[in-house]
C-alpha positions in Angstrom: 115.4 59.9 107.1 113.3 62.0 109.1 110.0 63.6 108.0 109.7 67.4 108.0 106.1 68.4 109.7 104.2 71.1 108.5 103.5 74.3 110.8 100.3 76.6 109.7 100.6 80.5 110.3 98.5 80.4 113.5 100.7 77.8 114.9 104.0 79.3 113.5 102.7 82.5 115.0 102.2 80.9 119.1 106.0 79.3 118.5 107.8 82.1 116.7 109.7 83.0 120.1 111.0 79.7 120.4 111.4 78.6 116.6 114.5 78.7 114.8 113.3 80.9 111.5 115.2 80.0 108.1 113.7 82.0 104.8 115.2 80.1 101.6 113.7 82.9 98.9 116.0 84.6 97.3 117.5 88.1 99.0 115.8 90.2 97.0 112.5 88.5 98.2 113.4 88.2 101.7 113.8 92.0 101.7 110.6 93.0 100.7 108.9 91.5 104.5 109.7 88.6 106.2 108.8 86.4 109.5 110.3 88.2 112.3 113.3 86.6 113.8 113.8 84.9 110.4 117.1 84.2 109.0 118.1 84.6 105.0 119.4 81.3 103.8 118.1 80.9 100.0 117.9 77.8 98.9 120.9 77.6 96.4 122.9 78.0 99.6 121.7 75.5 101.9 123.6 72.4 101.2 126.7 75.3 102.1 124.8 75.9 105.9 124.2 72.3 106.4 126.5 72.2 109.4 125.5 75.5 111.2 121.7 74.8 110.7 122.5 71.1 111.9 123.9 72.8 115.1 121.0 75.0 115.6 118.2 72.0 114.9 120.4 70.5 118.2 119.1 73.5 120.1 116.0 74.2 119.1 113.2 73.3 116.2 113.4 74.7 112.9 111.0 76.4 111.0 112.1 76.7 107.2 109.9 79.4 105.3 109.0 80.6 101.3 106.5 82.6 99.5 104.1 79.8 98.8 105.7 76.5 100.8 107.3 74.6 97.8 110.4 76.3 98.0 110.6 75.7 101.9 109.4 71.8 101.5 112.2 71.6 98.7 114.6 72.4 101.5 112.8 70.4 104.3 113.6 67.2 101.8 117.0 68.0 101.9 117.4 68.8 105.7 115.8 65.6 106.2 118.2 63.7 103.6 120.6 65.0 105.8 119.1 64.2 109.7 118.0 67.2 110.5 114.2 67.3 111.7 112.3 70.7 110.7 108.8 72.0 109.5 107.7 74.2 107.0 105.3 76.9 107.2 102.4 75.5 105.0 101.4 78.5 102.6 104.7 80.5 103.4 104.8 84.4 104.0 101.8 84.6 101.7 99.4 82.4 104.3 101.3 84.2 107.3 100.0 87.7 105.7 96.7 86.2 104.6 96.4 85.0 108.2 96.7 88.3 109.4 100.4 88.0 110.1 102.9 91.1 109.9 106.1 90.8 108.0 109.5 92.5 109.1 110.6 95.2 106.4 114.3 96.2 106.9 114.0 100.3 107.0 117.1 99.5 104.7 115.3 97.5 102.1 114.4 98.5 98.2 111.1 98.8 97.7 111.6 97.6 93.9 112.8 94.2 94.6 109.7 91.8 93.0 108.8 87.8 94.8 110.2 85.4 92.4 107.0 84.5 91.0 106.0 88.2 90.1 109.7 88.1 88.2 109.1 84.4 86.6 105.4 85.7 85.5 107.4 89.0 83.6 109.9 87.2 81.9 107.8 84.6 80.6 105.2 87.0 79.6 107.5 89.4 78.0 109.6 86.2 76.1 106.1 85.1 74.7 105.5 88.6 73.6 108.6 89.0 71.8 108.5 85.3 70.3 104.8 86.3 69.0 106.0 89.7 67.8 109.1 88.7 66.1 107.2 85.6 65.1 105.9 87.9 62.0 108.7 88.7 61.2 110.2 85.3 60.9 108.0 82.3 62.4 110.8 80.3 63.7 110.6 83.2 66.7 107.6 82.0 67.7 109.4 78.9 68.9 109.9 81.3 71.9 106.9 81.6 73.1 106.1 77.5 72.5 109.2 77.2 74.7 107.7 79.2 77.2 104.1 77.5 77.5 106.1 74.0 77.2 108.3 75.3 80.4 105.2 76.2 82.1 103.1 73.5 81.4 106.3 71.0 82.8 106.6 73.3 86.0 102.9 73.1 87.0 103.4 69.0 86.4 107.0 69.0 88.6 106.6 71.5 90.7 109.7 72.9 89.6 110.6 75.8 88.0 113.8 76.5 86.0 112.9 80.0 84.9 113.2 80.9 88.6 116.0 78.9 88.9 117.6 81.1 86.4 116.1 84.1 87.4 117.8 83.3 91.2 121.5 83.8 89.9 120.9 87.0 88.7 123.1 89.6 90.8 119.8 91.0 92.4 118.6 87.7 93.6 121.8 86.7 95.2 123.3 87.4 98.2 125.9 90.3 98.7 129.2 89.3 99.6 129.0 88.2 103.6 125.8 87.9 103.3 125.4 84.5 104.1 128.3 84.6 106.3 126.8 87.2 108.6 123.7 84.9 108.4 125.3 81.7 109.7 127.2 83.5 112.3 123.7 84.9 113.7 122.7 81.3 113.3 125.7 80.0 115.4 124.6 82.7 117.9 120.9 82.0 117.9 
């Protein structure tokens, strides 16, 4: 298996002309600004692009990117399971903009569309609410909100996180139909 290396911003930024870009967040997150050059392949998806991003890692080096870098490290793990070498962009698009970086905003993109952890940190502050609220009403709600700080509390130890991995299939976090098709094709062609 080979070992994915890590990229920071400053060096991601001197390569970016010659790198092979892949952003695994979800499309909604990918539309609100991302690396320039980079191509939309969320995570959920990428065992289905194995073979085109195999072909591209035979012509040039991949860089695999995410808001924070767990997401794109997650994805690294499984390009390497696979044999394909890449690196990750250590921080993600949130170290790249820290760094002084610009992201690319598609003129057609929302503007409402939220990163995956703004929409994780809503839903499990508005499920606590409701558990606490309700919980007055009948204290077997508040079970709700204990589910919530149990789910958190396991996601900080895992570094996983299933409420975003719920939150991903909803129909705005998903990729339109051809999406991902149009995607591999400009892979093929990169």
């Amino acid at each position: 298996m080979t070992q994915p290396r890590t990229l920071d911003a400053r060096q991601a930024d001197s390569r970016l002309h010659e790198l092979i870009v892949l952003d695994v967040r979800t499309p909604g997150e990918y539309a609100t600004g991302h690396l320039p050059g980079a191509l939309n392949i969320p995570l959920d998806d990428l065992t289905r692009a194995l073979p085109d991003i195999r072909e591209a890692a035979d012509r040039g080096d991949v860089l695999v990117v995410c808001a924070s870098g767990s997401r794109s490290a997650k994805a690294c793990e499984t390009l390497a399971e696979n044999g394909i070498t890449t690196a990750t962009l250590a921080g993600g698009t949130q170290a790249w903009t820290e760094g002084g970086h610009t992201l690319h905003r598609p003129d057609h993109a929302p503007r409402t569309a939220w990163s995956m952890d703004r929409q994780v940190r809503l839903t499990a502050g508005a499920v606590v609410l409701t558990g606490l609220a309700l919980g007055r009403l009948r204290p077997a709600f508040r079970l709700a909100s204990a589910g919530v700080a149990g789910g958190l509390a396991f996601s900080a130890l895992t570094d996983t996180c299933g409420m975003a991995a719920v939150l991903a299939k909803l129909p705005h976090n998903r990729p339109r139909r051809g999406d991902l098709e149009a995607t591999l094709e400009a892979l093929r062609d990169h």
